[in-house]
C-alpha positions in Angstrom: 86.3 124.4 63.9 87.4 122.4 66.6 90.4 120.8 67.4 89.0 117.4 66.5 87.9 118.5 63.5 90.9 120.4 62.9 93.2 117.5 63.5 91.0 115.1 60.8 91.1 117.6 58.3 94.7 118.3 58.2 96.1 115.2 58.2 93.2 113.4 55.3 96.1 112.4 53.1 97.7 110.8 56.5 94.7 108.9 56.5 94.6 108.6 52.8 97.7 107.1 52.8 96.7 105.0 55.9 94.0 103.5 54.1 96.1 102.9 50.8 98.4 100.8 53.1 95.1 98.9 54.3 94.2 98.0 51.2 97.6 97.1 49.8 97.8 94.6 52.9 94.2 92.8 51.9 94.8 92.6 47.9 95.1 88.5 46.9 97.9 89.6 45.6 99.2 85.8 46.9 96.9 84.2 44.2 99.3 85.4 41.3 102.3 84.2 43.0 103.8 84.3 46.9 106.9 87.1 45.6 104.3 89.2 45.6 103.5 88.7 49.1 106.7 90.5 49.6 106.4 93.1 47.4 102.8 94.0 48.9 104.3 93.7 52.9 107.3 96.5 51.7 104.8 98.7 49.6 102.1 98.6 52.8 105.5 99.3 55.1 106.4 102.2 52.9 102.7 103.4 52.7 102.4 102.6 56.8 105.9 104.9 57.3 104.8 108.2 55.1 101.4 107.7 57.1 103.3 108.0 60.4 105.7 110.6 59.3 102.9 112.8 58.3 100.6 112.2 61.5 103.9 112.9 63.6 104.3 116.4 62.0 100.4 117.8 63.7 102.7 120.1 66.6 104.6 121.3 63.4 101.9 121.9 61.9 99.9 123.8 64.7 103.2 125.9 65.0 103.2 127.0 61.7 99.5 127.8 61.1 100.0 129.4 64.3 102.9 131.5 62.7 100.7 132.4 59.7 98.1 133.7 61.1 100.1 136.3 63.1 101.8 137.1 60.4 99.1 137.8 58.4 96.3 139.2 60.8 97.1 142.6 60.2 98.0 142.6 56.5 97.6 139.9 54.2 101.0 138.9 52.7 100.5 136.0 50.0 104.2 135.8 50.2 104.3 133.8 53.7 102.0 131.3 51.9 104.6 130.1 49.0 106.3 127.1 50.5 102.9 125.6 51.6 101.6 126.2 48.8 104.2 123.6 47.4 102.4 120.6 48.9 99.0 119.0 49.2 99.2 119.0 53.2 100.2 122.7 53.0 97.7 123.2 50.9 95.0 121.9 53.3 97.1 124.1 56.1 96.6 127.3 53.5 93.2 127.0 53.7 92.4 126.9 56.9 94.4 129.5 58.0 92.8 131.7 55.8 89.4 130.4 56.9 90.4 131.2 60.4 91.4 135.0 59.0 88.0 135.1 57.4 89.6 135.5 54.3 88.7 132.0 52.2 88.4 133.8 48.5 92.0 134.6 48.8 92.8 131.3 48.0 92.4 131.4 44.6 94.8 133.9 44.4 97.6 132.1 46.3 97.2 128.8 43.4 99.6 131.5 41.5 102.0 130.6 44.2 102.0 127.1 43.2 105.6 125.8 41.2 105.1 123.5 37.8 104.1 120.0 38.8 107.4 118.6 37.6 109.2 121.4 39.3 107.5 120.5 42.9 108.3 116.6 42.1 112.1 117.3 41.0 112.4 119.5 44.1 110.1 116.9 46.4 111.7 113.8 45.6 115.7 114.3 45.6 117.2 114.7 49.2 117.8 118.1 50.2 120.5 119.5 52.1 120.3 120.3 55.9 121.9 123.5 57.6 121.7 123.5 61.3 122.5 127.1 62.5 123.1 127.6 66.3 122.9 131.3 67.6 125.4 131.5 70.1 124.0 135.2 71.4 120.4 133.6 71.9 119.4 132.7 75.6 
């Protein structure tokens, strides 16, 4: 797959979100009443934001697919797949790693991986704490 290809697959629900913004922004929303000319502009800025967020992330993303599939092109290991597994994007990442391992049926395997839905929403959606570690013995 090429990179073009690549890069529109793995960010759809960027562009799913994108569009969601798009069409937030040309709903008459303004016939009911002009408040909701507000409420539309902040929900299509919210939309707009996540859209961003997630389109900024594609070097992450090549990093981390890249990690995968060295960590997995000797021996399969399901267990490097769990936190992506956790996420539609990851998801979308999963597969295509393992399509680039020739390995696509194992995906069916790795939905075993996959938390609860209320688990992945309570875990999701509250802020998480950050730990920055700095190796001083690293050069």
């Amino acid at each position: 797959m090429g990179n073009a290809l690549r890069f529109l697959y793995l960010n759809l629900y960027s562009f799913l979100i994108a569009c969601a913004g798009i069409l937030t922004l040309i709903a008459p929303f303004y016939r009911i009443s002009r408040w909701t000319l507000v409420i539309q502009g902040v929900a299509a800025l919210k939309l707009f934001t996540v859209a961003g967020k997630l389109f900024s992330a594609w070097k992450y993303k090549k990093l981390k697919m890249d990690i995968l599939i060295k960590r997995n092109q000797d021996e399969f290991r399901p267990d490097t797949f769990t936190v992506f597994m956790q996420s539609p994007c990851g998801r979308l990442m999963v597969r295509q790693v393992l399509r680039d391992l020739h390995k696509p049926d194992e995906y069916k395997s790795l939905l075993n991986l996959q938390k609860p839905l209320l688990e992945r929403l309570r875990n999701n959606c509250t802020p998480a704490k950050t730990v920055i570690y700095i190796n001083e013995d690293f050069k």
